[in-house]
DRENTISE-667717 format. One line per field, with one value per atom (N, C-alpha, C): residue in three letters; atom name; x, y, z. Coordinates in pm, whole numbers. Example, Ala and Ser with C-alpha at 12.3 -4.5 7.8 and 13.67 -1.06 7.14 Angstrom:
BEGIN
code	c(Ala|Ala|Ala|Ser|Ser|Ser);
site	c(N|CA|C|N|CA|C);
x	c(1319|1230|1320|1285|1367|1290);
y	c(-569|-450|-330|-225|-106|3);
z	c(780|780|780|708|714|787);
//
This chain:
BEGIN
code	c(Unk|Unk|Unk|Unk|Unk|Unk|Unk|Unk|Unk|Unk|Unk|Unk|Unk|Unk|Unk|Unk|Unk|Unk|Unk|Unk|Unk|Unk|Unk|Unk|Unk|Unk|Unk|Unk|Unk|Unk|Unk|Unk|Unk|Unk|Unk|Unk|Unk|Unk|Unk|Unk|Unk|Unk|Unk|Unk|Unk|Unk|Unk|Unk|Unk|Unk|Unk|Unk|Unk|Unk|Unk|Unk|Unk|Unk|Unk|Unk|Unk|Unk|Unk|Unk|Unk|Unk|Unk|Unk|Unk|Unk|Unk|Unk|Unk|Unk|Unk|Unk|Unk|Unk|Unk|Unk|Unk|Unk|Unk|Unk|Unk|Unk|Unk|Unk|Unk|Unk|Unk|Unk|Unk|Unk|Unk|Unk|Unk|Unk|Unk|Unk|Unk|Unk|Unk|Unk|Unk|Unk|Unk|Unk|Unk|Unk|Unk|Unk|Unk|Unk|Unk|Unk|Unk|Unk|Unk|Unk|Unk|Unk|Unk|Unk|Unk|Unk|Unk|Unk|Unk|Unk|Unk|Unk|Unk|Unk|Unk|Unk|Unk|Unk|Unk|Unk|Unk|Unk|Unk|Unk|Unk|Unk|Unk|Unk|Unk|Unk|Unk|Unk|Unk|Unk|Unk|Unk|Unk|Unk|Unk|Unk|Unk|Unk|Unk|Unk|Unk|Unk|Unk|Unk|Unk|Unk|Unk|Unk|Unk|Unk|Unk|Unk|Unk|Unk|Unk|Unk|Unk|Unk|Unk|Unk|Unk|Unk|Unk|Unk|Unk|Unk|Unk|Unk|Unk|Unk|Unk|Unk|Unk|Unk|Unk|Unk|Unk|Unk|Unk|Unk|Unk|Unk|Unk|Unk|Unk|Unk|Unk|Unk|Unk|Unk|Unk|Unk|Unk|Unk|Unk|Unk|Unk|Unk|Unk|Unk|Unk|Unk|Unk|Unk|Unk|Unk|Unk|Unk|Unk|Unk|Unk|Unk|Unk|Unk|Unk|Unk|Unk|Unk|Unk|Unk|Unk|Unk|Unk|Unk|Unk|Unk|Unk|Unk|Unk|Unk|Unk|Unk|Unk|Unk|Unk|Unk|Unk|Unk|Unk|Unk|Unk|Unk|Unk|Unk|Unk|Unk|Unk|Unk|Unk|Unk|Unk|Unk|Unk|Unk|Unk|Unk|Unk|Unk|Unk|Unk|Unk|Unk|Unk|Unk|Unk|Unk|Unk|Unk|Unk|Unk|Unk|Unk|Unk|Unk|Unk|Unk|Unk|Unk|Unk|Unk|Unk|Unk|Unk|Unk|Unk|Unk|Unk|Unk|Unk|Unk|Unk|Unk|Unk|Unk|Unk|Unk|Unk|Unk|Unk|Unk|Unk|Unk|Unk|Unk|Unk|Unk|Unk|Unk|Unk|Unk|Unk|Unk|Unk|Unk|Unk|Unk|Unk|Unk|Unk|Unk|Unk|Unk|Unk|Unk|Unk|Unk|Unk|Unk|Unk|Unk|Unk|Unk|Unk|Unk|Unk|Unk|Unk|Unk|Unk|Unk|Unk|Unk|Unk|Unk|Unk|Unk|Unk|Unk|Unk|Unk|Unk|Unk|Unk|Unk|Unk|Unk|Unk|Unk|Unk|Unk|Unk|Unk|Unk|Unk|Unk|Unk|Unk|Unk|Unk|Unk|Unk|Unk|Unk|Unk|Unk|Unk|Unk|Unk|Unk|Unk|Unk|Unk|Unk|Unk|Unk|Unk|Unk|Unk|Unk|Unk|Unk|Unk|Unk|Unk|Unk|Unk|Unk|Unk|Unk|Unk|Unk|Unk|Unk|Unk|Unk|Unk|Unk|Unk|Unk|Unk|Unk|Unk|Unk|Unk|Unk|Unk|Unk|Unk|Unk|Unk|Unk|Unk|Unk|Unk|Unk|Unk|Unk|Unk|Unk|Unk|Unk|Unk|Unk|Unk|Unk|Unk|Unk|Unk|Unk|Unk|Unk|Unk|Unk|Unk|Unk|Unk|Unk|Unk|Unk|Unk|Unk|Unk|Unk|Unk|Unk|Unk|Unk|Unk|Unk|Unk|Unk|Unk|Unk|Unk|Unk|Unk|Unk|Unk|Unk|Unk|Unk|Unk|Unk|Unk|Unk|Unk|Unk|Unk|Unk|Unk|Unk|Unk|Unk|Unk|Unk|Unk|Unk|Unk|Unk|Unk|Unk|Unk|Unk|Unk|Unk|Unk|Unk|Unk|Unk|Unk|Unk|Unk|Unk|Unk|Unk|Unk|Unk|Unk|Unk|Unk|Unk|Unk|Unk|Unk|Unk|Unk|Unk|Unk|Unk|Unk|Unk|Unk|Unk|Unk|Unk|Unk|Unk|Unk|Unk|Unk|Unk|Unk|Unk|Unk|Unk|Unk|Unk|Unk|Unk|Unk|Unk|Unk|Unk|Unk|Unk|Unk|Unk|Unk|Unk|Unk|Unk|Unk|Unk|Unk|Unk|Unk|Unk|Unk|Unk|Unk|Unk|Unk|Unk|Unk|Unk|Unk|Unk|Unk|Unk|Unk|Unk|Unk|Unk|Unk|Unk|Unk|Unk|Unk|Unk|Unk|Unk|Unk|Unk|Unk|Unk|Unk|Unk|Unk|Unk|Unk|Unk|Unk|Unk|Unk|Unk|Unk|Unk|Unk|Unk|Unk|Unk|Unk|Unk|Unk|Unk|Unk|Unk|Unk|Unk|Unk|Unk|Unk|Unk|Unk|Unk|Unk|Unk|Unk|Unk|Unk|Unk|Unk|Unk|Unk|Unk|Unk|Unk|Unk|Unk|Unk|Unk|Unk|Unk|Unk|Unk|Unk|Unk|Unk|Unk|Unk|Unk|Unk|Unk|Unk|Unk|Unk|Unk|Unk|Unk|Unk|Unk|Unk|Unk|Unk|Unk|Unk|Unk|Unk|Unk|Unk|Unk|Unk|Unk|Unk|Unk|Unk|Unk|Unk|Unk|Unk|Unk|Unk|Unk|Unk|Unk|Unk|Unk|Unk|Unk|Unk|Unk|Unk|Unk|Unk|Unk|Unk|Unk|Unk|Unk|Unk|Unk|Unk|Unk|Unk|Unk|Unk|Unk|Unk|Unk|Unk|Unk|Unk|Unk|Unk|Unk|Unk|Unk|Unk|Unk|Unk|Unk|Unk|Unk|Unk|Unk|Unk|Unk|Unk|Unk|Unk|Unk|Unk|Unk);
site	c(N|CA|C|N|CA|C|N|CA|C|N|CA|C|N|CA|C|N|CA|C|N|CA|C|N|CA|C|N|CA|C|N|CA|C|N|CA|C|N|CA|C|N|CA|C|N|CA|C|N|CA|C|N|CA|C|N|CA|C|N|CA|C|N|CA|C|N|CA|C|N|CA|C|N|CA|C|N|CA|C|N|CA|C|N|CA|C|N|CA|C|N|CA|C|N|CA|C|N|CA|C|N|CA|C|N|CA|C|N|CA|C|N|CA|C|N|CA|C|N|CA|C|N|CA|C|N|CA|C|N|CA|C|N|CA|C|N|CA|C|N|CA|C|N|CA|C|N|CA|C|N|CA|C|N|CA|C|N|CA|C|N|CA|C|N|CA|C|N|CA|C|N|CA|C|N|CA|C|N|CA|C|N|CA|C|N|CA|C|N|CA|C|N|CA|C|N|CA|C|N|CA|C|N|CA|C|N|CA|C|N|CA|C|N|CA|C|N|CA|C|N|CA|C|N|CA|C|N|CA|C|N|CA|C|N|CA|C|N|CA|C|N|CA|C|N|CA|C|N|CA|C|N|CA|C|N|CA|C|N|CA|C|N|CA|C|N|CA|C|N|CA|C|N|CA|C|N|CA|C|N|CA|C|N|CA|C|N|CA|C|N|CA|C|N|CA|C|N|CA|C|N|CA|C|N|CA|C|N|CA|C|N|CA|C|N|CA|C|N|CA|C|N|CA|C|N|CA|C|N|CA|C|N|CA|C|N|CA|C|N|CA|C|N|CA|C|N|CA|C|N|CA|C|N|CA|C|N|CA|C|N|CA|C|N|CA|C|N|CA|C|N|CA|C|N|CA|C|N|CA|C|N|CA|C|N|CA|C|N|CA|C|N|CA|C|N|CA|C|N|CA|C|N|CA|C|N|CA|C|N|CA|C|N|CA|C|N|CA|C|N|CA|C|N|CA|C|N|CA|C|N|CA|C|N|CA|C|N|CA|C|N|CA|C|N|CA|C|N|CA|C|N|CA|C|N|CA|C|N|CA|C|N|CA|C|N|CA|C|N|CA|C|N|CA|C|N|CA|C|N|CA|C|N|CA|C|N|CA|C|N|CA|C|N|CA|C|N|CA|C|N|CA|C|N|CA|C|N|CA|C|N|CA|C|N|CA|C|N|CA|C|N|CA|C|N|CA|C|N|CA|C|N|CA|C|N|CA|C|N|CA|C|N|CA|C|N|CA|C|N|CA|C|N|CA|C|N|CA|C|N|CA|C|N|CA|C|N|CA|C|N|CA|C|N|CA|C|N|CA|C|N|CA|C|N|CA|C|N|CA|C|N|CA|C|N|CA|C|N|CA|C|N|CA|C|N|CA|C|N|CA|C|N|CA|C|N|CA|C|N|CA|C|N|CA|C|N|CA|C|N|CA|C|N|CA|C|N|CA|C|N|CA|C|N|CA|C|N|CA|C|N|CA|C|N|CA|C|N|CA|C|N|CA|C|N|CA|C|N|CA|C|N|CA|C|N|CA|C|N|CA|C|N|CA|C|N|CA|C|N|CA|C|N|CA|C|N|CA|C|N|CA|C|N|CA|C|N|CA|C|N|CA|C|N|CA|C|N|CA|C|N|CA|C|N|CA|C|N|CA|C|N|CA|C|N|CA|C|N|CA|C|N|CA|C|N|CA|C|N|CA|C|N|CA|C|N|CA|C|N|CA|C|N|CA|C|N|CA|C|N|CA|C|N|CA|C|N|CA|C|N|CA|C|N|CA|C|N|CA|C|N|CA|C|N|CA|C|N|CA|C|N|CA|C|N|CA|C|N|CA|C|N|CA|C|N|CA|C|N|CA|C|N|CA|C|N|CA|C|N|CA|C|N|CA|C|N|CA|C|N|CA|C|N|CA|C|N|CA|C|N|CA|C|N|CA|C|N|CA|C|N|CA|C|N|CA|C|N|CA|C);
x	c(-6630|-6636|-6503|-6427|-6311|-6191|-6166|-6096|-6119|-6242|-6245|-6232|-6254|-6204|-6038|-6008|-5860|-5785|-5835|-5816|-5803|-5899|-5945|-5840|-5827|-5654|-5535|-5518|-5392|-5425|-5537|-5492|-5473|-5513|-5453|-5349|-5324|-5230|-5090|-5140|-4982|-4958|-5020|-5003|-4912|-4730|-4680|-4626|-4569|-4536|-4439|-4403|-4319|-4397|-4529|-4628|-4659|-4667|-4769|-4621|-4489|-4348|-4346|-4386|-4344|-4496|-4602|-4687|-4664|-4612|-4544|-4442|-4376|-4243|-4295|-4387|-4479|-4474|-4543|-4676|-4511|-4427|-4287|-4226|-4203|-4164|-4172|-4342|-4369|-4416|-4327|-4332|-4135|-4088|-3924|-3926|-3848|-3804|-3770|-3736|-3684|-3604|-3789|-3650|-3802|-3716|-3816|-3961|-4030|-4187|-4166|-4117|-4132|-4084|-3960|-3912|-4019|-4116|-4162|-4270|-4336|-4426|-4339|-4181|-4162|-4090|-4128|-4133|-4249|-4336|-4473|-4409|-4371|-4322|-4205|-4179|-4095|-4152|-4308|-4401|-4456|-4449|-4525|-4407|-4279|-4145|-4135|-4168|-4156|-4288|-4370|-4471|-4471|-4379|-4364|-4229|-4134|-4023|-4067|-4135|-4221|-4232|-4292|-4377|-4287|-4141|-4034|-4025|-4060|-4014|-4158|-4275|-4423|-4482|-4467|-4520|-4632|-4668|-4812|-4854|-4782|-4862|-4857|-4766|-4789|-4947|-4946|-5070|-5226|-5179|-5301|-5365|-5266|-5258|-5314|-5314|-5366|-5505|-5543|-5721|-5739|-5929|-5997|-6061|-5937|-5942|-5870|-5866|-5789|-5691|-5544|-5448|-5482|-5541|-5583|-5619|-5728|-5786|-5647|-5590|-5436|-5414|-5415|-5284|-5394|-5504|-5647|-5607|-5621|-5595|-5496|-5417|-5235|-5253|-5304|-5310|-5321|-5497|-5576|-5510|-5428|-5372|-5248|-5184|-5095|-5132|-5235|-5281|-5342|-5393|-5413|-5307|-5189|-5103|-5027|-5037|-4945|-5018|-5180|-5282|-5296|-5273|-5220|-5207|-5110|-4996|-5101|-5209|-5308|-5383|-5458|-5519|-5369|-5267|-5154|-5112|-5079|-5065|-5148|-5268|-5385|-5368|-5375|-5368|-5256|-5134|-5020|-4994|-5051|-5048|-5143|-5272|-5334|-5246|-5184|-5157|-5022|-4904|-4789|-4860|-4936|-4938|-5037|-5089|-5162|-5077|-5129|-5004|-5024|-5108|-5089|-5010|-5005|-4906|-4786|-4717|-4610|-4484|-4540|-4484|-4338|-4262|-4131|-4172|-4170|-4128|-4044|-4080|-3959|-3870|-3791|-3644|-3573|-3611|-3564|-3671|-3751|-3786|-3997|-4068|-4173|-4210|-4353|-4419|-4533|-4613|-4735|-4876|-4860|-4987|-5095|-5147|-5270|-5110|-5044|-4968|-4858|-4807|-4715|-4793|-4916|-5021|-5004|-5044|-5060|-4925|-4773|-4644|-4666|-4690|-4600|-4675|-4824|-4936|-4844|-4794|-4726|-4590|-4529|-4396|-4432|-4546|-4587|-4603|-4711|-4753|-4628|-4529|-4413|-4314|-4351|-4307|-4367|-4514|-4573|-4573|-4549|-4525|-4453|-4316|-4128|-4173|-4226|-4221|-4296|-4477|-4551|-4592|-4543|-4518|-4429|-4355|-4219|-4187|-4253|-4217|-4299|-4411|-4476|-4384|-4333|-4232|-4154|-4084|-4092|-4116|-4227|-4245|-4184|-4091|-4068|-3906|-3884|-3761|-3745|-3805|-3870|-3719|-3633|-3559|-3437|-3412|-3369|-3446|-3601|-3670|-3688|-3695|-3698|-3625|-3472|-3363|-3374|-3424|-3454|-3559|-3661|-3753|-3767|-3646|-3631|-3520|-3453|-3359|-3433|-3569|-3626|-3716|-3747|-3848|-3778|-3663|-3545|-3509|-3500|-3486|-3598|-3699|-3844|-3895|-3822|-3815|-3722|-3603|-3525|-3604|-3642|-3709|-3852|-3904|-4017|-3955|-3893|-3814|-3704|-3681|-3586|-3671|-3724|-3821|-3757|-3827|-3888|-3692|-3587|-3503|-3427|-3470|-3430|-3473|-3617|-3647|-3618|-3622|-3540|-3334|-3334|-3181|-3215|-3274|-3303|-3367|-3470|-3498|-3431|-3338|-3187|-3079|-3087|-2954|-3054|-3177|-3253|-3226|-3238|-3263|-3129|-3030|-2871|-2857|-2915|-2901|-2956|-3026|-3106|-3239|-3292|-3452|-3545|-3627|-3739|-3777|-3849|-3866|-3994|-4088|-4214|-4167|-4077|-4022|-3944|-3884|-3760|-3937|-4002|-4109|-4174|-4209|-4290|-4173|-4064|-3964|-3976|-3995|-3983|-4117|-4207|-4347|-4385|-4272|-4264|-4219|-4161|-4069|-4132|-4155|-4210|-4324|-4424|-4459|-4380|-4297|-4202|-4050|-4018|-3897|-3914|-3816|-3827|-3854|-3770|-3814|-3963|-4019|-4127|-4253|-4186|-4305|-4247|-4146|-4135|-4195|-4243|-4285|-4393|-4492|-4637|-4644|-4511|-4580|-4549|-4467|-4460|-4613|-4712|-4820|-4894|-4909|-4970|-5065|-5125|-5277|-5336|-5478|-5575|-5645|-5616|-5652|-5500|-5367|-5333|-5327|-5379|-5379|-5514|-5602|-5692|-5634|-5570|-5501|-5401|-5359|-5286|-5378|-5507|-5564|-5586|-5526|-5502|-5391|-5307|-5161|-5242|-5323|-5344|-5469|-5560|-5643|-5505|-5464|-5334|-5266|-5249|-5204|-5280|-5424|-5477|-5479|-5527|-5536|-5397|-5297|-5153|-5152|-5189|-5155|-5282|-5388|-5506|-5467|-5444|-5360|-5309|-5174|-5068|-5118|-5170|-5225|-5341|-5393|-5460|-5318|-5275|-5152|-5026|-5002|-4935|-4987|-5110|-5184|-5179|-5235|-5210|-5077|-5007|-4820|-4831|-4881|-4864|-4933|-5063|-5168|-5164|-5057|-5013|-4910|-4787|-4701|-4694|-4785|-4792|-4886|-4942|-5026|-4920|-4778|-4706|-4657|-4644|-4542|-4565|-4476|-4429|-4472|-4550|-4513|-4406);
y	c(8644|8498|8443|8547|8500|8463|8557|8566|8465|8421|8306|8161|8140|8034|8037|8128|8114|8114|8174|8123|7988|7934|7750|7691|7715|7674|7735|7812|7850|7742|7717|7624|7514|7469|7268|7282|7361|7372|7457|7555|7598|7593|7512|7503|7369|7415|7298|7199|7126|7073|7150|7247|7297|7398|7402|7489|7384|7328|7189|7186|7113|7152|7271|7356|7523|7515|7473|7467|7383|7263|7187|7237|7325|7395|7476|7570|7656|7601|7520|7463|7393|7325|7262|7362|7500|7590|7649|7687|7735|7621|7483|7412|7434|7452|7463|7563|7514|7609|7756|7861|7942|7975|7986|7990|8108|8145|8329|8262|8305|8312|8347|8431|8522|8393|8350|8254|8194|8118|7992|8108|8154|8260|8305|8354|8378|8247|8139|8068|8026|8078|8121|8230|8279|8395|8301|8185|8106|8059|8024|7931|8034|8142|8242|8270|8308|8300|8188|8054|7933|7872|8022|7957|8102|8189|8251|8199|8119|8082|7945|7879|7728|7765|7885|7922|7928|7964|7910|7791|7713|7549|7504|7504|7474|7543|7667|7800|7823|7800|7828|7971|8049|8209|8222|8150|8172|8086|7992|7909|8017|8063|8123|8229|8315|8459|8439|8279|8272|8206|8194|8151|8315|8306|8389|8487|8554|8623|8740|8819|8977|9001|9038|8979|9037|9124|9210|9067|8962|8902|8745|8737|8651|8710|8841|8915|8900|8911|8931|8771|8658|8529|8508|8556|8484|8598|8701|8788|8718|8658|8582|8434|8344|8264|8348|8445|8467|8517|8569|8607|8496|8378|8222|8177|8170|8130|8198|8304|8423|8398|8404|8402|8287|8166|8053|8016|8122|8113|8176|8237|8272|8176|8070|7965|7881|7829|7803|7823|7997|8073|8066|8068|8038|7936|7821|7664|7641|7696|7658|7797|7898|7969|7925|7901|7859|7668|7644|7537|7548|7626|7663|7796|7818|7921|7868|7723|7657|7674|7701|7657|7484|7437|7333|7233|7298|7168|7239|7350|7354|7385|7474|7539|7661|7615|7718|7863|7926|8067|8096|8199|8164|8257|8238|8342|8406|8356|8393|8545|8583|8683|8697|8736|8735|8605|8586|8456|8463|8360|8365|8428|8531|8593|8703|8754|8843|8983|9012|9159|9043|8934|8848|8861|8818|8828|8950|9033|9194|9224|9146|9238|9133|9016|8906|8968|9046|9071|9225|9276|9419|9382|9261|9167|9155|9100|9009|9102|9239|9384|9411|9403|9482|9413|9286|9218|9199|9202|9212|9327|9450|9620|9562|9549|9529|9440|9284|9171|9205|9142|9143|9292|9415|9530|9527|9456|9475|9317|9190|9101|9114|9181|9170|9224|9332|9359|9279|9155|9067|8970|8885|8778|8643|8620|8500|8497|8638|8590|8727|8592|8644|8668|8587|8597|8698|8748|8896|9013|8987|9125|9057|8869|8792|8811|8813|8861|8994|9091|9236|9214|9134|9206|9080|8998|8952|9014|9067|9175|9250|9296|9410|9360|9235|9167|9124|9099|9055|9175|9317|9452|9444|9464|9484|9379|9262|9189|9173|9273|9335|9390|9507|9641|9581|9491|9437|9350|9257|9203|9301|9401|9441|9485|9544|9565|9462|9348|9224|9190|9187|9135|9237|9369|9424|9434|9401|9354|9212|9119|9012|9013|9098|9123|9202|9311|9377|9287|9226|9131|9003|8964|8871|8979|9058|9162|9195|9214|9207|9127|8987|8877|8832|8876|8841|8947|9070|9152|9126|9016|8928|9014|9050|9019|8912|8911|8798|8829|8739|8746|8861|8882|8966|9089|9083|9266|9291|9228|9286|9281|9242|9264|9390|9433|9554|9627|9668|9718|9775|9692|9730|9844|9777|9821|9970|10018|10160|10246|10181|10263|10335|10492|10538|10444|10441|10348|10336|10443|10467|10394|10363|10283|10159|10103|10000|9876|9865|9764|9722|9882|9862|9822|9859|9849|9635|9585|9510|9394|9423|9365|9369|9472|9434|9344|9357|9252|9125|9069|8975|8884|9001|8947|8843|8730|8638|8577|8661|8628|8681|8637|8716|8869|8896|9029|9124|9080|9137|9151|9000|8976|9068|9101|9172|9340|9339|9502|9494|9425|9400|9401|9404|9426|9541|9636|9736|9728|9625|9598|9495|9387|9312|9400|9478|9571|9613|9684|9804|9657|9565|9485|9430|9367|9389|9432|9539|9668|9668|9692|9747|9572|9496|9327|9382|9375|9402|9519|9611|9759|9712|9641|9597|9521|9415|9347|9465|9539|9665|9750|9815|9853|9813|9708|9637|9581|9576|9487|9617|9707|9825|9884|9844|9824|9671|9599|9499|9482|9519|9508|9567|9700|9826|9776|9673|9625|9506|9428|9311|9329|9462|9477|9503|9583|9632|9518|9416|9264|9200|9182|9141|8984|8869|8715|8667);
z	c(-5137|-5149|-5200|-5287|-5351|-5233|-5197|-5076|-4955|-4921|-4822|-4898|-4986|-5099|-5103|-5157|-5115|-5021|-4897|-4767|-4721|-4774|-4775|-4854|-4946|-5016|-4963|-4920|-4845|-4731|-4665|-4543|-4617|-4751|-4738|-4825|-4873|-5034|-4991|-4931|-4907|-4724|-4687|-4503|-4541|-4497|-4490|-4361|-4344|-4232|-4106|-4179|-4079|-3963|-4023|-3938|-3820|-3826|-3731|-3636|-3718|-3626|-3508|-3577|-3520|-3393|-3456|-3296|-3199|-3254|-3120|-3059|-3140|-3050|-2970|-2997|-2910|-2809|-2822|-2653|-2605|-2620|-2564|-2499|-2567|-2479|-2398|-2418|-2256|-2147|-2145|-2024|-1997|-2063|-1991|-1940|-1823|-1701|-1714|-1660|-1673|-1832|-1938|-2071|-2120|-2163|-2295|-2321|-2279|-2319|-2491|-2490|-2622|-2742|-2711|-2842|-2904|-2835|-2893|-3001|-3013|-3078|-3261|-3194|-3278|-3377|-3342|-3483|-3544|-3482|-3610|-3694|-3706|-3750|-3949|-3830|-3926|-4030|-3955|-4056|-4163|-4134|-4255|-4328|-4299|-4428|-4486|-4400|-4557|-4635|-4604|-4679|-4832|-4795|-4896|-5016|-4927|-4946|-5027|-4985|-5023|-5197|-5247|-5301|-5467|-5430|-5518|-5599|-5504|-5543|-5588|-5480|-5582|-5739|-5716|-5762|-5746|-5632|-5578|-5617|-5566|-5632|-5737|-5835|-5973|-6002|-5986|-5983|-5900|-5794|-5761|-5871|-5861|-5981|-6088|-6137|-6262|-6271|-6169|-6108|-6153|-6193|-6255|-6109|-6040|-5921|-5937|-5849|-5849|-5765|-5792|-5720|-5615|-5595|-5417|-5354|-5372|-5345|-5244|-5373|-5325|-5197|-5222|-5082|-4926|-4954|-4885|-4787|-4914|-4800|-4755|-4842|-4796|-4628|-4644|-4481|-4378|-4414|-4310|-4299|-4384|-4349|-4233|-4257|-4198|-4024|-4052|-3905|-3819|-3896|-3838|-3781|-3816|-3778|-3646|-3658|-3516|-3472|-3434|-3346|-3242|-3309|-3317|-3135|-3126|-3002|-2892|-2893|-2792|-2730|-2764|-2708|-2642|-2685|-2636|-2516|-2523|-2409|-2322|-2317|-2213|-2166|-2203|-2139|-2097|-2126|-2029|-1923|-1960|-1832|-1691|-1747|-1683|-1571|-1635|-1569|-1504|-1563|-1522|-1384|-1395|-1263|-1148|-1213|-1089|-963|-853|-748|-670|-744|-705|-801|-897|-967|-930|-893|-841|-923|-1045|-1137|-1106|-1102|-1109|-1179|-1053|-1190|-1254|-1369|-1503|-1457|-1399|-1406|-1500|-1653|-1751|-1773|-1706|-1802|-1698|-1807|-1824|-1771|-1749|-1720|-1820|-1814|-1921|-1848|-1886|-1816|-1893|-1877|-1955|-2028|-1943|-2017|-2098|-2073|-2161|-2320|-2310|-2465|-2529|-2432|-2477|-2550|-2500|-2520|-2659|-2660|-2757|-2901|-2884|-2988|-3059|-2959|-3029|-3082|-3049|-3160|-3255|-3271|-3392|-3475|-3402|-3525|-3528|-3499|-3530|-3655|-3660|-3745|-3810|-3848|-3962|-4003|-3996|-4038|-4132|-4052|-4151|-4210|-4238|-4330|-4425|-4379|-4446|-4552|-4470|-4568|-4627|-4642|-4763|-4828|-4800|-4840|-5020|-5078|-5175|-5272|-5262|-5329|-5435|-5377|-5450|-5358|-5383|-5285|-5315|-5418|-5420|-5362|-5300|-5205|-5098|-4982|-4853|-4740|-4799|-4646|-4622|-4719|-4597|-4547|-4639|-4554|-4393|-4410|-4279|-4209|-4247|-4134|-4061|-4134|-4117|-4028|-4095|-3940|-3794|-3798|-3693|-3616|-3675|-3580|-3512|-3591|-3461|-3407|-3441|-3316|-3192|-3225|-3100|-3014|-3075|-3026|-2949|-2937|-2961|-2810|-2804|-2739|-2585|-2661|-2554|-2410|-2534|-2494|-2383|-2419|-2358|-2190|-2241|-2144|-2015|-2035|-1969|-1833|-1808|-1707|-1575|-1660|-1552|-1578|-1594|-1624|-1482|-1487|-1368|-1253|-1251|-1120|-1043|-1167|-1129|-1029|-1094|-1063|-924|-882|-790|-673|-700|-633|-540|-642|-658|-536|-537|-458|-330|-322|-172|-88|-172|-72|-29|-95|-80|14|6|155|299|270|449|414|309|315|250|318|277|131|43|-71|-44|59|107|113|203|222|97|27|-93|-234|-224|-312|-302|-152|-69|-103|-103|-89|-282|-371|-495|-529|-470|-485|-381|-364|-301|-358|-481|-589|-639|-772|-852|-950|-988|-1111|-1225|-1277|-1344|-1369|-1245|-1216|-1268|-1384|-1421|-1370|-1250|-1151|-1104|-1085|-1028|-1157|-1291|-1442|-1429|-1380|-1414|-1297|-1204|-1146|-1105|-1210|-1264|-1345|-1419|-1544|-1532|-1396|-1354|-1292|-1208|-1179|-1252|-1165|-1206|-1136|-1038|-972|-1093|-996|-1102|-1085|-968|-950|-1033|-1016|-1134|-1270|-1311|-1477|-1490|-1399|-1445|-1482|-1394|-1393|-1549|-1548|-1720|-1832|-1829|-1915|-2054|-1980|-2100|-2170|-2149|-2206|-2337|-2302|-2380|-2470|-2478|-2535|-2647|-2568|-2676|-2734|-2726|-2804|-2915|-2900|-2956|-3102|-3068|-3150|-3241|-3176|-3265|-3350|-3335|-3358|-3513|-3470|-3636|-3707|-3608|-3729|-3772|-3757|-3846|-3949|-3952|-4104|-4215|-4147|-4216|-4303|-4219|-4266|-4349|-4342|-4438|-4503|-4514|-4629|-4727|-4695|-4785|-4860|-4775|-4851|-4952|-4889|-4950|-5086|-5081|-5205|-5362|-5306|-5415|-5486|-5354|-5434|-5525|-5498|-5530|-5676|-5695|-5815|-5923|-5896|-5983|-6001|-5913|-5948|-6028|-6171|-6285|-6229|-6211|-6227|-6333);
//
């Protein structure tokens, strides 16, 4: 009971304006043209460093800590506020995929990368666990100064992001050098899709699919995402809970 009570105060007491900012940037991003699926997500990522960063100038965790609660209990909501927020970007992603891949409104595909589709969720859910491992496992430590474990684990969400993106970044390019050779966008597609499953080109132009008989086939991308996305708050909550008990206020 303690823990969903403080949950309820983390949303009105320490939810500041820059969160509400950071979801309008979301949903703004995935309508521009040919630009990273991935960016707009990771400034949720922003809204959970200035709500540890916030915490300086209010002293909200000093104030929580000293409610007749158990600091496990603090780390318990400040989690579930934090996983409200990354999650955030899933209903988002649905409603503008769903409308950016209408073909009747006549949506550009994104040339920059990925499109918004069932394996886009799956990749953006194993960023986020990857950045909650590095942050939220090492921000308790001392939590009242969050931003270079922040710089640290946005370097490897950007790695991480590489690594995800490159695929579709080379089939794009491969694709790009077909049709400059006098094939149709049909045959230089058939042409990729003869390749190994293995060949980057060819991993990258599954995850381009955006019917629905392939977003169905992407489904184990978004499962394994899933999964690695709730491990991670299990797992660093357990880094987090041990450290935050030794923490001196």
């Amino acid at each position: 009971m303690n823990t969903m009570k403080l949950f309820k105060k983390e949303l009105k007491l320490e939810a500041n304006m820059s969160m509400y900012i950071w979801f309008f940037c979301v949903i703004g991003f995935y309508f521009i043209p040919s630009y990273p699926v991935y960016i707009g997500p990771y400034y949720l990522t922003l809204s959970v460093m200035m709500t540890f960063a916030l915490n300086q100038v209010s002293n909200g965790m000093l104030y929580t800590v000293l409610l007749p609660v158990r600091k496990i209990d603090t780390v318990k909501a400040r989690f579930l506020y934090c996983a409200f927020i990354e999650s955030s970007f899933i209903p988002f992603a649905i409603i503008a995929g769903i409308i950016r891949n209408s073909e009747a409104l006549g949506f550009p595909a994104n040339n920059a990368g990925i499109g918004i589709n069932v394996a886009y969720i799956g990749l953006e859910l194993i960023l986020l666990a990857v950045f909650n491992l590095i942050y939220l496992g090492r921000v308790y430590k001392d939590p009242l100064k969050p931003g270079l474990k922040f710089l640290f684990a946005s370097i490897v969400y950007f790695l991480f992001y590489v690594l995800c993106e490159l695929p579709v970044w080379i089939y794009n390019g491969k694709m790009k050098a077909f049709v400059g050779d006098g094939l149709s966008d049909v045959d230089a597609a058939m042409k990729i899709n003869s390749l190994p499953w293995f060949d980057p080109s060819r991993i990258g132009q599954f995850l381009k699919l955006t019917d629905f008989s392939g977003q169905l086939s992407q489904l184990p991308i978004l499962i394994v995402g899933l999964l690695f996305f709730v491990l991670s708050f299990f797992i660093a909550f357990r880094f987090a809970s041990r450290q935050f008990e030794k923490y001196d206020m």
